[in-house]
Backbone bond lengths (Angstrom), bond angles and torsions (degrees), N, CA, C in turn:
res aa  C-N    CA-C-N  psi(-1)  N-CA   C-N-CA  omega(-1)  CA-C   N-CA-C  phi
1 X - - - 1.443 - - 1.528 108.08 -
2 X 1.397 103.56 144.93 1.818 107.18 172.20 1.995 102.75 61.11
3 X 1.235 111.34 -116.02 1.435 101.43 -169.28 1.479 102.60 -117.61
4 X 1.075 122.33 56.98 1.873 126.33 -158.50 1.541 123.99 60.71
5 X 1.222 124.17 -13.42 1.544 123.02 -154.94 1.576 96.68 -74.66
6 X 1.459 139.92 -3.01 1.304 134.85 -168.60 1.795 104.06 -143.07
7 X 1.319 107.44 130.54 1.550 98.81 169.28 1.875 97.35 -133.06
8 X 1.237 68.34 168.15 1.952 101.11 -175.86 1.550 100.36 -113.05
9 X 1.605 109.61 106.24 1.062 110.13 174.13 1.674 108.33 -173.96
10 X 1.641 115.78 148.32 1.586 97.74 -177.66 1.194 124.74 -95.49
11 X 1.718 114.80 13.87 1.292 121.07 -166.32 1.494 105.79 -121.60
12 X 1.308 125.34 138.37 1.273 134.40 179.91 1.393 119.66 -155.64
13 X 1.267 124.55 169.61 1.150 140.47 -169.65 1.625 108.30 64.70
14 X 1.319 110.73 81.00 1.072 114.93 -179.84 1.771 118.12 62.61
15 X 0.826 129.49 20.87 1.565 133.45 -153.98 1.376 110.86 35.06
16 X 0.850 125.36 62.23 1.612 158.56 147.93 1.353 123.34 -71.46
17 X 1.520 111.27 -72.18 1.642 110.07 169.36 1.475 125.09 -144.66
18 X 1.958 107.95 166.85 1.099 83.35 -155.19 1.460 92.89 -124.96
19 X 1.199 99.61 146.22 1.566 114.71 -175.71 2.011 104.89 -83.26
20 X 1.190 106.53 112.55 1.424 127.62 -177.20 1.767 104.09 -73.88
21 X 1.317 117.32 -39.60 1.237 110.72 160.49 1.633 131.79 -62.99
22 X 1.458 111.12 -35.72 1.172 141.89 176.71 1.813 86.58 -34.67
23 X 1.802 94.72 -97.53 1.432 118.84 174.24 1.434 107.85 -29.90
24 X 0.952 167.52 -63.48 1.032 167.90 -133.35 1.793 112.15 -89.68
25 X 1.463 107.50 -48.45 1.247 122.06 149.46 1.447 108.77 -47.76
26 X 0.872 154.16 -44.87 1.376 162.21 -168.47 1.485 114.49 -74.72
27 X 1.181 108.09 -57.09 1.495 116.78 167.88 1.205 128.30 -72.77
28 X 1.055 141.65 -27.73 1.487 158.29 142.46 2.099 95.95 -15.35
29 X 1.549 100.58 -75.84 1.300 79.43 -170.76 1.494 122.42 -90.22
30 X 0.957 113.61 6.69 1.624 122.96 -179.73 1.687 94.01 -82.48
31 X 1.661 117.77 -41.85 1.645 104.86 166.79 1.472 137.13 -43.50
32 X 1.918 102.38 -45.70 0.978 135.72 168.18 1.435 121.09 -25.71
33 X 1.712 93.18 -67.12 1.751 112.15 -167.81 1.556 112.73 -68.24
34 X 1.610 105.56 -7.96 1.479 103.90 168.94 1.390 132.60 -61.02
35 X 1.819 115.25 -10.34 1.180 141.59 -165.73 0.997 116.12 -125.50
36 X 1.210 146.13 32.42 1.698 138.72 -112.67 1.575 96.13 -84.17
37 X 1.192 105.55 -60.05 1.817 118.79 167.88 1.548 122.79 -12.82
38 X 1.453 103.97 -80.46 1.502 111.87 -173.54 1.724 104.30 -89.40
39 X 1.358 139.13 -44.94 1.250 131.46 175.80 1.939 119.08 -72.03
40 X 1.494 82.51 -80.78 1.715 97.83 -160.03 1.718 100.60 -44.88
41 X 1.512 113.84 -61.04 2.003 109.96 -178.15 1.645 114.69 -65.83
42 X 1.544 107.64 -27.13 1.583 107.18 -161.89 1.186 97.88 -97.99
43 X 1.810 125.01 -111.51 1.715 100.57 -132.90 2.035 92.27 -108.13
44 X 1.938 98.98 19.12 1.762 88.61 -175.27 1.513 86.92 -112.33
45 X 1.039 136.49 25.82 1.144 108.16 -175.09 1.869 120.62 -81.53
46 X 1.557 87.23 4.08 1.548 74.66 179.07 2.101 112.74 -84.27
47 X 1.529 92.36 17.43 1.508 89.73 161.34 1.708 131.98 -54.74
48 X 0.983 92.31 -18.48 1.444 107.17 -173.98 1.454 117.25 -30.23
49 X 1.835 89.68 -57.85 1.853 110.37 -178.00 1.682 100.67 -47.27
50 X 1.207 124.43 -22.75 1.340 109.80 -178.61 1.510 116.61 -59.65
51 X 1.266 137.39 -32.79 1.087 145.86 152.76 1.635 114.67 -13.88
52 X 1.548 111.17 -39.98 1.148 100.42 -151.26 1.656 105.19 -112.91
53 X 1.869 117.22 30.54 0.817 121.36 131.62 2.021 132.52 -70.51
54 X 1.244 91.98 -13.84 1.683 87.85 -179.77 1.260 113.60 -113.43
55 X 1.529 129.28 8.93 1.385 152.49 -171.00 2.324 89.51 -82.56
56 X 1.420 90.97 121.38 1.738 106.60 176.00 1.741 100.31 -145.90
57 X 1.541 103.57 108.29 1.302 102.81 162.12 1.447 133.96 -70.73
58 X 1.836 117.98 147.45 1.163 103.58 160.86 1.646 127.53 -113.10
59 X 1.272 93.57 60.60 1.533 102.18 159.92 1.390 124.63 -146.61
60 X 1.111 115.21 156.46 1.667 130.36 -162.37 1.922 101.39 -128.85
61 X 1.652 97.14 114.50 1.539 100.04 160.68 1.686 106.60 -109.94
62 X 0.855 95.44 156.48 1.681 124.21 161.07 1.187 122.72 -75.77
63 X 1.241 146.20 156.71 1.218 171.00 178.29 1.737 148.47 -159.91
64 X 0.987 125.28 110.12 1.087 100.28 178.96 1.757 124.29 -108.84
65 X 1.237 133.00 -146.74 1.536 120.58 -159.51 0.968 112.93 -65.20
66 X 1.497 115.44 -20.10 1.519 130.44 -167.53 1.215 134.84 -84.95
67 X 1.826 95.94 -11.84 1.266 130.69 -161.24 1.827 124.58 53.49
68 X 1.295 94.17 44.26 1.603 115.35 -177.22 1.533 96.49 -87.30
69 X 1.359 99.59 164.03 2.109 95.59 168.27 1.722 83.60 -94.17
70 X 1.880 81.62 156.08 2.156 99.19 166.46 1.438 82.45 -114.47
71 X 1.353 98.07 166.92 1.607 119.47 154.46 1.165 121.37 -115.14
72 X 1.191 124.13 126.25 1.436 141.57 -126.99 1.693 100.72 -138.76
73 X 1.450 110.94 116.53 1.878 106.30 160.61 1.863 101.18 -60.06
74 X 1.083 120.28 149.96 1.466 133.86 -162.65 1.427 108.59 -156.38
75 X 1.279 133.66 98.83 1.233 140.24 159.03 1.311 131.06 -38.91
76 X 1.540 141.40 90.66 1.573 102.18 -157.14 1.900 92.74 -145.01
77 X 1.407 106.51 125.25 1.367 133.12 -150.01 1.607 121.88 -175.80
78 X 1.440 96.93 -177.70 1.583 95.34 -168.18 1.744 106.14 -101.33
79 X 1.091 135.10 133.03 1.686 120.05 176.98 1.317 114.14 -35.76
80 X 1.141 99.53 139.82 1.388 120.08 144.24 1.784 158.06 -84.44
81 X 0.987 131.70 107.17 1.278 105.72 -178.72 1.053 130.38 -80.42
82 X 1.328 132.23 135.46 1.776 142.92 -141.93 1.242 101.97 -97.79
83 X 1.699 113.66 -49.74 1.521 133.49 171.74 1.323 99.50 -31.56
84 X 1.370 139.04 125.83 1.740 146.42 168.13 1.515 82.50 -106.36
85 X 1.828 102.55 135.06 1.501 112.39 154.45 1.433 107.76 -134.07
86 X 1.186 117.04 166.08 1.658 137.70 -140.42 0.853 93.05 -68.78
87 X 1.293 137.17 143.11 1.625 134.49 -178.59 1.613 116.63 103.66
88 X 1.514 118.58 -54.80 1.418 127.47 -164.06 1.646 102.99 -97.59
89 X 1.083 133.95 121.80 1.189 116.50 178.94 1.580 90.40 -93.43
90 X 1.477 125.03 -177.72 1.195 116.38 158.11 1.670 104.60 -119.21
């Protein structure tokens, strides 16, 4: 959405787990649009906001007490595994 900084999706943390609320938000209006007429354009359309149970940004600001931005060194990459096994050095 917008310039990437937000996605719609029920799975996170690495596709690891899945948020049941997430999905559910998701389906709500994809049910909707099956009706477009009487729900999704007319008096449900404020389903929309459901969306924004599965809405996870990817960006991180800083702050401090003042509520100023800091600038911050920031690591930003895919995990790693730390575990070394026999064969792979890292």
């Amino acid at each position: 959405m917008g310039k990437g900084l937000v996605n719609l999706q029920p799975i996170h943390t690495d596709k690891f787990l899945q948020s049941n609320v997430a999905l559910a938000g998701l389906l709500i209006p994809f049910l909707t649009v099956t009706d477009q007429e009487k729900l999704f354009f007319g008096k449900m359309h404020i389903s929309m906001y459901y969306l924004a149970l599965a809405m996870y940004p990817r960006m991180m600001i800083t702050l401090d007490e003042e509520l100023k931005p800091l600038k911050v060194n920031v690591r930003v990459g895919e995990a790693v595994d730390t575990v070394a096994l026999a064969g792979t050095p890292k």
